[in-house]
C-alpha positions as CSV (number, residue, x, y, z in Angstrom):
1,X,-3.8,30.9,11.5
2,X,-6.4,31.6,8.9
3,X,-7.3,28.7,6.4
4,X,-8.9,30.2,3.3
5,X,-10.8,28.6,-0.3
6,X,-11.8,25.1,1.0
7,X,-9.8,24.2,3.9
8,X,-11.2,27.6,5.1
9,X,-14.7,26.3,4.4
10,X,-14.6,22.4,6.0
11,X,-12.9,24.2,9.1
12,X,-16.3,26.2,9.9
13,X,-18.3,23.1,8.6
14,X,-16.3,20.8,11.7
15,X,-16.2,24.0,14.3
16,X,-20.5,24.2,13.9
17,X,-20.6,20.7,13.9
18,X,-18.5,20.4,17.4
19,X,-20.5,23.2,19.2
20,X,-24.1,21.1,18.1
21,X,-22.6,17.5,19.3
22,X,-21.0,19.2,22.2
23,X,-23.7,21.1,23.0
24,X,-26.2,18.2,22.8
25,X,-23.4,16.5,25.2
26,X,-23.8,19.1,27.7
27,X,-27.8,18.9,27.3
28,X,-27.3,15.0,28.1
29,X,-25.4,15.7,30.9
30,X,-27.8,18.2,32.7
31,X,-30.3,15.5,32.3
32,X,-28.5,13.2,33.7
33,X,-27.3,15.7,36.6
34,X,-30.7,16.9,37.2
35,X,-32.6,13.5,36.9
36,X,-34.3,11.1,40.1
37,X,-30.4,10.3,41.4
38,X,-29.2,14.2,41.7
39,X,-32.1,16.0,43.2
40,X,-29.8,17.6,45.5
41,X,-29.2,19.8,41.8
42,X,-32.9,21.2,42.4
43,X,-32.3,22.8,45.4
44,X,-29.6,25.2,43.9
45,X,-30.4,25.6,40.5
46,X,-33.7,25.6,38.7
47,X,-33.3,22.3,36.0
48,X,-33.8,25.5,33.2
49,X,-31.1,27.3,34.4
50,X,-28.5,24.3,34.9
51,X,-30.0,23.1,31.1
52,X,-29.0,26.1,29.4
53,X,-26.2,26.4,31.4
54,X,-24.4,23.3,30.3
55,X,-25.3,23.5,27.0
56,X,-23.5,26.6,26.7
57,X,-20.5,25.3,28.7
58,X,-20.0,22.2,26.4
59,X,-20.7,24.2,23.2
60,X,-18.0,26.6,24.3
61,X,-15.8,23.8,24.3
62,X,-16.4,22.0,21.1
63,X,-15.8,25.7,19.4
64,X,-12.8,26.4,21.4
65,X,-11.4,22.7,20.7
66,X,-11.9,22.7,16.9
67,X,-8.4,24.3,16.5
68,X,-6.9,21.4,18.3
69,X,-9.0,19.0,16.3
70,X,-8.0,20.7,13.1
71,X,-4.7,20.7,13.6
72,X,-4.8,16.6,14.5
73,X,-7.1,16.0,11.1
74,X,-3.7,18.1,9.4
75,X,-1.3,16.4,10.5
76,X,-3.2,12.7,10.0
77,X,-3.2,14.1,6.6
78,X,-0.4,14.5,5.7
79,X,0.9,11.7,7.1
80,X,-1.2,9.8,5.1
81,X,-0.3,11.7,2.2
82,X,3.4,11.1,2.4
83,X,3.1,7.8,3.2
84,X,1.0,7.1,-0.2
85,X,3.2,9.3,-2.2
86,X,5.4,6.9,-3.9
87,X,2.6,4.5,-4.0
88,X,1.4,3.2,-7.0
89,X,-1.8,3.6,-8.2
90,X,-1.9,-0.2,-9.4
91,X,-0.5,-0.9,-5.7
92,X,-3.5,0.9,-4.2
93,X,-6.3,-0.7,-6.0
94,X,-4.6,-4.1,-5.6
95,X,-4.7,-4.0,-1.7
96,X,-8.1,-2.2,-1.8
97,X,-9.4,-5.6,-4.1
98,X,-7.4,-7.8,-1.6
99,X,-9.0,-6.3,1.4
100,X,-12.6,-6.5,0.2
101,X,-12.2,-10.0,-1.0
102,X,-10.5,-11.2,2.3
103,X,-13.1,-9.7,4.7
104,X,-15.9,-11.1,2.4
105,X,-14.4,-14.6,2.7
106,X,-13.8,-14.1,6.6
107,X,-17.2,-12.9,7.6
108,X,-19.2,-16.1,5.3
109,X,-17.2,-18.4,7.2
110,X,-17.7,-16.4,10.5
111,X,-22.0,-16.9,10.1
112,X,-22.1,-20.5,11.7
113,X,-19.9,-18.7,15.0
114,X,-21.8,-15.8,15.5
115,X,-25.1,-18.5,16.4
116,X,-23.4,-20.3,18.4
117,X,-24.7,-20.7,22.3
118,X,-20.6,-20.1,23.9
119,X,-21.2,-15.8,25.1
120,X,-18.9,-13.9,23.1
121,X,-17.0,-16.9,20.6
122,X,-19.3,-15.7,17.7
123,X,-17.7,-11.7,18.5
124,X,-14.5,-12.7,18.7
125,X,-14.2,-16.2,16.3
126,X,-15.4,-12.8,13.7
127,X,-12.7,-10.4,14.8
128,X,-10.5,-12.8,14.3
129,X,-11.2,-14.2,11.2
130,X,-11.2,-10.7,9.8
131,X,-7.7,-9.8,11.1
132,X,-6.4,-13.3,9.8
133,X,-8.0,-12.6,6.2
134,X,-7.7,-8.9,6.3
135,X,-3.7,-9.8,6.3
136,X,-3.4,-12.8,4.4
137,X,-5.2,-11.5,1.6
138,X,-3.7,-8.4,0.9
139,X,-0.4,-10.0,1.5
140,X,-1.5,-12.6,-1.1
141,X,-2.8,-9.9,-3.5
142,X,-0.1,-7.7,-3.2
143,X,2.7,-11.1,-4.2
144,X,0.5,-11.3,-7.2
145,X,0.0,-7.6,-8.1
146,X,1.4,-7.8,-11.6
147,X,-1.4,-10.3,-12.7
148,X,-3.9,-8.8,-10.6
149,X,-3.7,-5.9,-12.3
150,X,-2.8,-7.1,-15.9
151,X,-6.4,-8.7,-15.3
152,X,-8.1,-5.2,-14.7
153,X,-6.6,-3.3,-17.1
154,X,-7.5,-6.2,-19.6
155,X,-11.1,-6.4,-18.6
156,X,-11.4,-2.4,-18.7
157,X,-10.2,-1.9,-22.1
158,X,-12.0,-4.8,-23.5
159,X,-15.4,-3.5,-21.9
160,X,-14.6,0.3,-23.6
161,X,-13.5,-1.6,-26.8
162,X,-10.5,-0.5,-27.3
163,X,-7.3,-2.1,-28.5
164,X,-9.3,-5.3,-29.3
165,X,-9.8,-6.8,-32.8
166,X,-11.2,-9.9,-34.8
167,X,-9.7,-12.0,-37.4
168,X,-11.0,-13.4,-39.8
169,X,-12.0,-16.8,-38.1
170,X,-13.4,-14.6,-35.7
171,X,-11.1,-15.2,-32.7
172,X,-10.6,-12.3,-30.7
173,X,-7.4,-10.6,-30.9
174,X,-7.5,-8.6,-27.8
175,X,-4.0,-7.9,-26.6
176,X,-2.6,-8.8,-23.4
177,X,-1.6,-6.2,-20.6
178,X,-0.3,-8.2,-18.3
179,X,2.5,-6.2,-16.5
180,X,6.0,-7.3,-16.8
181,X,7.6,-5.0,-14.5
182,X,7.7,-1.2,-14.2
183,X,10.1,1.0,-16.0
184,X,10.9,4.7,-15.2
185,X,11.2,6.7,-18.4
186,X,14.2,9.1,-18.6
187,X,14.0,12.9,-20.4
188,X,16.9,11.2,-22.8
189,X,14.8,8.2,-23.7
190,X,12.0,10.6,-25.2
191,X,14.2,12.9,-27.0
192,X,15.9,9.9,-28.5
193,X,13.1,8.5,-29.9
194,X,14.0,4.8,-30.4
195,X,11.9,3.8,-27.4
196,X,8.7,3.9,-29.4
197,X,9.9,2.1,-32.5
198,X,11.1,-0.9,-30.1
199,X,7.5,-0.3,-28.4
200,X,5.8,-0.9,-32.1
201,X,7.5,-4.2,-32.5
202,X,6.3,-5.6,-28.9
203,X,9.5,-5.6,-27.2
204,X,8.3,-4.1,-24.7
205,X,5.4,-3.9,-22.8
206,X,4.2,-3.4,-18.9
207,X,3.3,0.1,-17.4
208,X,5.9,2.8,-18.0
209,X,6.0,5.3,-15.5
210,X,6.5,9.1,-16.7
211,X,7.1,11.1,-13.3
212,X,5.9,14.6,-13.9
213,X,9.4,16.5,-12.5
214,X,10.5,14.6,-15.9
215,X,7.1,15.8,-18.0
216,X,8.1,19.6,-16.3
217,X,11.3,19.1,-17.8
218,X,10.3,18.3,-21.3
219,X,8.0,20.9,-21.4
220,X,10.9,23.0,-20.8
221,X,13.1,22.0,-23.4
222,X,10.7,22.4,-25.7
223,X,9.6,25.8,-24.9
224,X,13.3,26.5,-25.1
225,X,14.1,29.7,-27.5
226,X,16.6,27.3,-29.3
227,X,15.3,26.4,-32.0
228,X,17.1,23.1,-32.1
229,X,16.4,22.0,-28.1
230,X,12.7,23.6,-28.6
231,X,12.6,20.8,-32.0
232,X,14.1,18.2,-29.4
233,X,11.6,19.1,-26.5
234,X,8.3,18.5,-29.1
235,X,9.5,15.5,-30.7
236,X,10.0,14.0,-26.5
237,X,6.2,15.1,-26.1
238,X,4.9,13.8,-29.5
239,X,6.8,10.2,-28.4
240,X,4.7,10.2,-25.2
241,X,1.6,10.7,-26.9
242,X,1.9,7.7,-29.2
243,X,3.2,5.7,-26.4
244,X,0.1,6.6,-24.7
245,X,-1.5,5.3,-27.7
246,X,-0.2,1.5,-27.9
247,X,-2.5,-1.1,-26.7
248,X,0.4,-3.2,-24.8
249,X,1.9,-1.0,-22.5
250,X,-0.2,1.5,-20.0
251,X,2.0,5.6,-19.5
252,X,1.0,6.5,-15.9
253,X,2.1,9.8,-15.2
254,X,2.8,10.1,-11.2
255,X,2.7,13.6,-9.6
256,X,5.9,12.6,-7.2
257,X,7.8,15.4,-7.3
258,X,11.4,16.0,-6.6
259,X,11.2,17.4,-3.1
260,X,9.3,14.4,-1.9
261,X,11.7,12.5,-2.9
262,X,13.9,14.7,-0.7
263,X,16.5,15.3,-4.4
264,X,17.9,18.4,-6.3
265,X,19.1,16.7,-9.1
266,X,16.1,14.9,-11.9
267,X,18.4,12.1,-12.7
268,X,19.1,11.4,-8.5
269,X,15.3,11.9,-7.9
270,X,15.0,9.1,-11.0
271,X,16.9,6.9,-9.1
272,X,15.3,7.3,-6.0
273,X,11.9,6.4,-7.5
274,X,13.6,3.7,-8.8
275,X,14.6,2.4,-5.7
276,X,10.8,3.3,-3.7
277,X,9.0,1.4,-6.0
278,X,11.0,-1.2,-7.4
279,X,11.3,0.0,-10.9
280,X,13.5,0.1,-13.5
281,X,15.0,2.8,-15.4
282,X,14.7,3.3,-19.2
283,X,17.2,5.3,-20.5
284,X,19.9,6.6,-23.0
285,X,22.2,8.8,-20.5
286,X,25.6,7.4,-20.0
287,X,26.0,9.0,-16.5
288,X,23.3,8.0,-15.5
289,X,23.2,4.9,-16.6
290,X,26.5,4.3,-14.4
291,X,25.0,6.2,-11.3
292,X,21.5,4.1,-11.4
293,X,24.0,1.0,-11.7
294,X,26.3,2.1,-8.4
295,X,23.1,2.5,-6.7
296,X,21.8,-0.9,-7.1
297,X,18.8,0.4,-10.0
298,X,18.2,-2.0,-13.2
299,X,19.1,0.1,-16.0
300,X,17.7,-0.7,-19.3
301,X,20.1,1.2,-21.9
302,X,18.4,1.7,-25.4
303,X,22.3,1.9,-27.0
304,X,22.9,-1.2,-25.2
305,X,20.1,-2.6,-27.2
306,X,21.2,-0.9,-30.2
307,X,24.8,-1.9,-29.7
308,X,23.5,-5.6,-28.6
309,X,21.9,-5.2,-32.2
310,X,24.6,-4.0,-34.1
311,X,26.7,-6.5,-36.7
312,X,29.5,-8.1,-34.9
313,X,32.9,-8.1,-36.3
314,X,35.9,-10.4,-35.5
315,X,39.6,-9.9,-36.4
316,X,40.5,-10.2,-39.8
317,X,36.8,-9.4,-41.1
318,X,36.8,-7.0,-44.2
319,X,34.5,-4.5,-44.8
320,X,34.7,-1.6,-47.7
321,X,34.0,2.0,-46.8
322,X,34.6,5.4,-47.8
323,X,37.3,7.5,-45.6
324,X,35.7,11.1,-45.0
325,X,38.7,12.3,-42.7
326,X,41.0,12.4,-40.2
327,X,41.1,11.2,-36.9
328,X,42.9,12.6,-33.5
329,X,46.0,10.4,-33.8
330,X,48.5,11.6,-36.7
331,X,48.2,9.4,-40.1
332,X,44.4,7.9,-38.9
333,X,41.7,7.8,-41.2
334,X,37.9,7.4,-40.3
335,X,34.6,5.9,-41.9
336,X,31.2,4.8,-41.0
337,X,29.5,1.9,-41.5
338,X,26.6,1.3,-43.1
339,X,24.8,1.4,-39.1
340,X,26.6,4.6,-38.4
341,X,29.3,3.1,-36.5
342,X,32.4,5.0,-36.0
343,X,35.2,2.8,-37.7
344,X,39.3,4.1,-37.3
345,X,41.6,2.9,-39.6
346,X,45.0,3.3,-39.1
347,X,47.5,4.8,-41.4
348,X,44.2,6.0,-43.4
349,X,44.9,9.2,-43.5
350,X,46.2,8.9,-47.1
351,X,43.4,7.3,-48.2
352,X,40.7,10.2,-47.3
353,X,38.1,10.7,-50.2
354,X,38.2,7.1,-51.4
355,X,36.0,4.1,-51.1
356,X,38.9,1.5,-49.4
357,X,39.0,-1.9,-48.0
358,X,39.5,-2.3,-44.5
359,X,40.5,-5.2,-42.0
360,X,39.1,-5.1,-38.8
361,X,41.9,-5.5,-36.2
362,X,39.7,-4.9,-33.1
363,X,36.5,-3.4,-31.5
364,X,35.3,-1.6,-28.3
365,X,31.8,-1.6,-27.0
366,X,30.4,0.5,-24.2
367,X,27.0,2.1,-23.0
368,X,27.8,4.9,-24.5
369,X,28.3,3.7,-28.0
370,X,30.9,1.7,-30.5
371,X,33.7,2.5,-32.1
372,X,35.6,-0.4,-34.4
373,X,39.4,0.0,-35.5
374,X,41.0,-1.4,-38.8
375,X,43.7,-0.8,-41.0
376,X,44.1,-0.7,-44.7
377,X,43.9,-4.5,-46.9
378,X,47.2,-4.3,-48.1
């Protein structure tokens, strides 16, 4: 099969360098062949002759074998590749830290072994002082990941000088990015729009994670030839950018894509993310909101928080609205309140195009909203 661009290019770099190492393997070995030990080889074949010989032999091979070779370097590859996939990048520079601390540890204690006079305790007191370290520090690093790297982003940003101010007693004001946990940001969470006004007021913070199946998607909807989904699409883009913008929180954008995560749908492939990495899901989608719950996914709801948020009526409560019309049920009347809530009122009909008192008889509350129910003050 022909490779082409740069695959193409590092398969003739690793084919020439086979045929030099294995024909420098095959000059080695006619040396050795020929030398003081084999001199029965001289008898047959001039030394020249059995030289050039070899070296043609074993270069042969290391060209003939690159396609074998290739093909193992391919498939290590890749396996590699989808192994890391639904890695985190704060993940993989955590255990790389952890790593280079434990082995640094491991081999300053291992100096006093390797002088000892015992043949071969020094070797392997070493070896295994850098398996023992090797494990228990990235284990150790990896328990503590969230401060680990709340540490390096901190340090980073306050090195490039950004995000960090001074008061006026000159106290350094430079915000903490410590992460709290990862959330998953939905298309619906975007479009909505709340997300980054509950951002502004530092109720949330951590590392969001945009997948890019759910960037693709946006994109879409706002290169839609509706005018009204194309409006919805930009104002999703524009909340990512001034997410990106607030010192508190980090937007990685992960290039997972929905076929690695072996899903059709964007809202299953969100909830399989969820579920490789330990996320949770920020959202405003009612059905998914209920499917991320059957599956076992944290779901934070912004209408939860909005409902969670809302003023809280009890039986017998009175509020004064104006009845715009009617409702489904024959002789029903319905208002808002001031927070756009739904209110019914029973027996309202008559009282469309007035400003009326109402009692509040009951209320009901789910993720996909409120609606409140009251009758007329008679």
């Amino acid at each position: 099969m022909n490779e082409s661009g740069i695959s193409g290019i590092m398969k003739m770099i690793l084919r020439f360098l086979m045929t030099i190492v294995f024909g420098i393997a095959g000059y080695q070995t006619a040396r050795f062949a020929s030398g003081p030990r084999s001199p029965w080889l001289v008898d047959f074949v001039h030394p020249y002759v059995w030289t050039a010989f070899l070296i043609l032999l074993f270069a042969l091979c290391g060209f003939l074998t690159t396609n074998v070779i290739w093909l193992a370097l391919k498939k290590t590859g890749q396996l590699f590749e989808n192994t890391v996939q639904n890695v985190s990048v704060s993940d993989i520079v955590v255990t790389i830290l952890g790593l280079m601390v434990s082995l640094f540890l491991a081999n300053l204690i291992a100096i006093p072994f390797i002088f000892i006079d015992i043949p071969g305790v020094g070797f392997y007191v070493t070896l295994a002082l850098n398996v023992v370290f090797a494990f228990v520090g990235i284990t150790a690093f990896l328990k503590r990941r969230d401060d680990v790297w709340g540490l390096i982003s901190r340090r980073g940003k306050n090195r490039s000088g950004s995000g960090a101010a001074v008061t006026e007693s000159g106290e350094n004001t430079a915000p903490d990015h410590r992460e709290t946990g990862k959330k998953v940001l939905d298309t619906s969470a975007l479009i909505d729009g709340r997300i980054l006004d509950i951002a502004n007021t530092g109720f949330l913070e951590g590392i969001l994670v945009l997948p890019r199946f759910v960037l693709t998607e946006l994109q879409g909807v706002a290169d839609s030839s509706d005018p009204s989904r194309r409006a919805r699409g930009r104002k999703g883009l524009n909340v990512v950018s001034e997410l990106q913008k607030i010192n508190k929180m980090t937007v990685n954008i992960t290039d997972v894509t929905m076929k690695e995560l072996k899903r059709d749908k964007v809202d299953e492939a969100l909830v399989e993310l969820c579920k490789k990495t330990d996320a949770k899901i920020l959202t405003t989608d009612y059905n998914l909101n209920q499917i991320a719950r059957i599956e076992g996914v944290t779901v934070l709801n912004v209408n939860d928080l909005a409902n969670s948020l809302k003023p809280q009526f009890l039986p017998g409560d009175m509020v004064r609205i104006d009845v715009i019309r009617s409702g489904k049920e024959p002789g029903q009347g319905v208002g808002y309140l001031d927070d756009g809530t739904m209110l019914v009122v029973e027996d309202g009909e008559g009282a469309i195009g007035s400003t009326s008192d109402i009692v509040i008889t009951s209320m009901l509350q789910t993720s996909a909203g409120r609606m409140v129910f009251g009758k007329l003050k008679r």
